[in-house]
C-alpha positions in Angstrom: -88.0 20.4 -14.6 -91.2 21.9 -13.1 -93.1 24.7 -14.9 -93.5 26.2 -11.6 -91.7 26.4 -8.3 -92.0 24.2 -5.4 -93.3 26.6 -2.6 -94.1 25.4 0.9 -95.2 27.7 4.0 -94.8 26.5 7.3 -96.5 28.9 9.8 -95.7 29.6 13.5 -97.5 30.6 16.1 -94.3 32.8 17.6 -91.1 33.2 16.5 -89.5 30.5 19.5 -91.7 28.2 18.0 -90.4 28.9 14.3 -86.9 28.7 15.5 -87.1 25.2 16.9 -88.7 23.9 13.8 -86.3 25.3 11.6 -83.2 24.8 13.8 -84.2 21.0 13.7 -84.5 20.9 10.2 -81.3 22.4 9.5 -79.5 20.7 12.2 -81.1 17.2 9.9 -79.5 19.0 6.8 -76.3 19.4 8.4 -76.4 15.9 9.2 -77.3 14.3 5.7 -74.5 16.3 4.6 -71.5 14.8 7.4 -73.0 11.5 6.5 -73.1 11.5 2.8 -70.0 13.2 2.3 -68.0 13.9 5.4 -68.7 17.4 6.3 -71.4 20.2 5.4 -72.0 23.4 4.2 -74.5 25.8 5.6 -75.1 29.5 4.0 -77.5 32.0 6.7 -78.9 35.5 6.1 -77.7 38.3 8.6 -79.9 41.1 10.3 -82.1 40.3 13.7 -84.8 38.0 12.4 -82.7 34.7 12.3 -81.3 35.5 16.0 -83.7 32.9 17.9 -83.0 30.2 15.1 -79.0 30.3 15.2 -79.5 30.4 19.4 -81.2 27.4 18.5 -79.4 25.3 16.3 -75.8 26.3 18.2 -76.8 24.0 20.6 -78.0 21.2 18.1 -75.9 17.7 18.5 -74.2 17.4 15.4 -70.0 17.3 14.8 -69.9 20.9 13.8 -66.0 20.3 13.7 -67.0 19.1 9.9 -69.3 21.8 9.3 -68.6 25.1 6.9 -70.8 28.2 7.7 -71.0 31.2 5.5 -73.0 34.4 4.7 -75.3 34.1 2.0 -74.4 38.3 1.7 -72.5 40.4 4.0 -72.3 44.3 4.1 -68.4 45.9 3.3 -67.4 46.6 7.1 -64.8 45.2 9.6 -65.9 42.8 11.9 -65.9 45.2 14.6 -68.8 47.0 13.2 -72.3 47.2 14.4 -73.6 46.5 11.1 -71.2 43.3 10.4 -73.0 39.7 9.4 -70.4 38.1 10.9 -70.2 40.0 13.9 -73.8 38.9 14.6 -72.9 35.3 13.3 -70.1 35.0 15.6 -72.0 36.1 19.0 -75.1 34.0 18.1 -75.0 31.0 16.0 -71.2 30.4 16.6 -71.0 29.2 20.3 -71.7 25.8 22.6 -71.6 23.1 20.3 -71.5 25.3 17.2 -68.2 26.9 18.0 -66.1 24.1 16.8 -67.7 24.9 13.0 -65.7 26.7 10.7 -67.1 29.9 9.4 -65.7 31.5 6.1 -66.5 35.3 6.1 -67.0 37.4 3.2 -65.5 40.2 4.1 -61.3 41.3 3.6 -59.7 44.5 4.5 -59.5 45.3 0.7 -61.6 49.4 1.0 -64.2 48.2 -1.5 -65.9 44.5 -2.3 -64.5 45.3 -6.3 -61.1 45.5 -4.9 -61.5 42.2 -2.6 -64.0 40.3 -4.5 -61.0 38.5 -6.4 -59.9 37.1 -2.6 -63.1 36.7 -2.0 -64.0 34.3 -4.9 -61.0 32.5 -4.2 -62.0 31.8 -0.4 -65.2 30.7 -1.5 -64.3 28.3 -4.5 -62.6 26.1 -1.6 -65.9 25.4 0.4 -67.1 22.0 -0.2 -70.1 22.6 -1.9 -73.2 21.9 -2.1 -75.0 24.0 0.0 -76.5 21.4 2.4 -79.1 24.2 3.5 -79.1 28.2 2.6 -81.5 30.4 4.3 -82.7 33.8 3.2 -84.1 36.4 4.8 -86.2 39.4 2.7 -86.7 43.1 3.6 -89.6 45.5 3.2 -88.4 46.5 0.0 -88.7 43.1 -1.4 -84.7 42.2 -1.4 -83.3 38.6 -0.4 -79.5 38.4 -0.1 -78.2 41.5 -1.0 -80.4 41.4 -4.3 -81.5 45.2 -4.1 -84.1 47.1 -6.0 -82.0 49.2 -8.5 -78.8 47.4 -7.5 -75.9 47.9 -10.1 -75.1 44.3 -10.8 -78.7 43.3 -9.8 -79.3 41.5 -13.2 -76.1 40.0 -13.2 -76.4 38.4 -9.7 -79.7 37.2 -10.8 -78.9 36.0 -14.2 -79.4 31.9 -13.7 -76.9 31.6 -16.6 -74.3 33.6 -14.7 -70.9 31.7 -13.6 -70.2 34.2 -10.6 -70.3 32.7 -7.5 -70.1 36.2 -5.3 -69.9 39.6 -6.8 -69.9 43.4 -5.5 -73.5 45.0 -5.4 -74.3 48.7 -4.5 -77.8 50.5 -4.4 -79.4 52.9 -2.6 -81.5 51.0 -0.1 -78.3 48.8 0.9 -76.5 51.2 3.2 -73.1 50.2 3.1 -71.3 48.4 -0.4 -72.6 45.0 -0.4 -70.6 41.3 -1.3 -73.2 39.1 -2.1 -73.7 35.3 -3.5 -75.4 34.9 -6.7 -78.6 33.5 -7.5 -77.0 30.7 -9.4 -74.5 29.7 -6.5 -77.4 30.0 -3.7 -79.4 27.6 -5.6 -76.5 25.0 -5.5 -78.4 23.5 -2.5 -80.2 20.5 -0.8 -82.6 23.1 0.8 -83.9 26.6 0.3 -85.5 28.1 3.5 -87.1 31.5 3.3 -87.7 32.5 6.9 -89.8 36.1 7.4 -91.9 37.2 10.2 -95.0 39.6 10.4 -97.9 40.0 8.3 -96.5 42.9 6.1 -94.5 40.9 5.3 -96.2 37.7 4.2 -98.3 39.8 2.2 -95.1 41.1 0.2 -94.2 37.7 -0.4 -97.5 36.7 -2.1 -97.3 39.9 -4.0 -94.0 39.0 -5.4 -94.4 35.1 -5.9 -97.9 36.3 -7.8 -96.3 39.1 -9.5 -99.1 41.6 -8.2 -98.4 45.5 -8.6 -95.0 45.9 -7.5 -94.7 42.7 -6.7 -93.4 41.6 -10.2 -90.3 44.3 -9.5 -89.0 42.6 -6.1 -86.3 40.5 -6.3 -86.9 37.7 -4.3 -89.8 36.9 -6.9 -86.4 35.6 -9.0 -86.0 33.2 -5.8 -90.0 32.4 -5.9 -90.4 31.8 -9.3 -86.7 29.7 -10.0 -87.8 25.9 -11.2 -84.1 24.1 -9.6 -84.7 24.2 -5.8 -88.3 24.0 -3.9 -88.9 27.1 -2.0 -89.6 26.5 1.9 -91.1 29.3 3.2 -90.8 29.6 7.6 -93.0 32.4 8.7 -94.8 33.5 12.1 -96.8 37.1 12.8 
């Protein structure tokens, strides 16, 4: 095992250009994974950034009919809402060739993720893992996932000892209740892509991956500094 993680930066000139690069490298992923065993498993981040990359690799020539899409995290509301992952999944990454996929949501009607974690777990125990690709985002506040500062089962979900695949995380930067995948079960993968944009950004990242001020408090330094799955950072300004 390496003493220290595998981190690579791959640096666009705009974000178009970022999304064909990674789009093509996940569409290889997906790939790998149909050939090697018969079908894939790909894990995306919600929120704008990854828009251009899913309009990208919808279109990529692959037989998404054996391919399993998830949410690495997804906030608790309806698919109807504004603020749903897999709202923004369905209108963007899951059309042209990509529609025949099969996407497995997070979300139930249960009124909290505790009470619907249990179906929750279930759903996702039948996905044919591994991960062939997961990709994170990270926010200004240093989350990845739904891996908040001062989130109440923060420790657990990062805890690389943990058995939890998914589990129910609240804090007061996440907005809504949160379902989220664990550290642990997001490093089950072929590939770990870390895509961000902007230079505030980028700086926040080398803060946390060099554990500089408060840096060494984000959580995606738990991602930067894990020894099981190199690290492949996608960024433009």
């Amino acid at each position: 095992m390496p003493e220290h993680t595998d981190v690579t930066t791959h640096s666009f000139t705009d974000c178009h250009a970022l999304a064909r690069a990674l789009a093509e490298r996940l569409a290889e992923r997906l790939r790998a994974g149909i050939d090697a065993r018969g079908q894939a498993l790909l894990a995306v981040s919600g929120g704008s950034t990854p828009v251009h990359v899913f309009r990208q690799l919808a279109r990529a020539e692959l037989d998404w009919s054996k391919v399993y899409v998830t949410l690495v995290d997804e906030r608790w509301v309806p698919e109807s809402h504004e603020r749903s992952n897999a709202r923004m999944v369905k209108a963007d990454l899951l059309q042209h060739a990509a529609s025949a996929a099969h996407f497995v949501p997070l979300y139930t009607d249960m009124p909290t993720p505790e009470a619907g974690v249990a179906a929750v777990r279930a759903r996702v125990a039948a996905l044919p893992f591994p991960f062939d690709a997961v990709i994170l985002g990270m926010g200004s506040d240093g989350h990845t996932a739904s891996f908040f500062p001062g989130g109440d089962r923060l420790a657990e979900a990062l805890d690389l000892a943990g058995t939890a695949q998914v589990l129910p995380m609240r804090a007061a930067g996440a907005g809504e209740p949160r379902i989220t995948f664990t550290l642990p079960a997001l490093l089950d993968t072929q590939a770990l892509y870390l895509h961000i944009e902007g230079e505030a950004k980028r700086q926040l990242l080398a803060d946390a991956r060099l554990g500089l001020g408060a840096g060494k408090d984000y959580p995606v330094r738990s991602v930067l500094t894990q020894t099981r799955v190199p690290v492949a950072v996608y960024w433009c300004p």
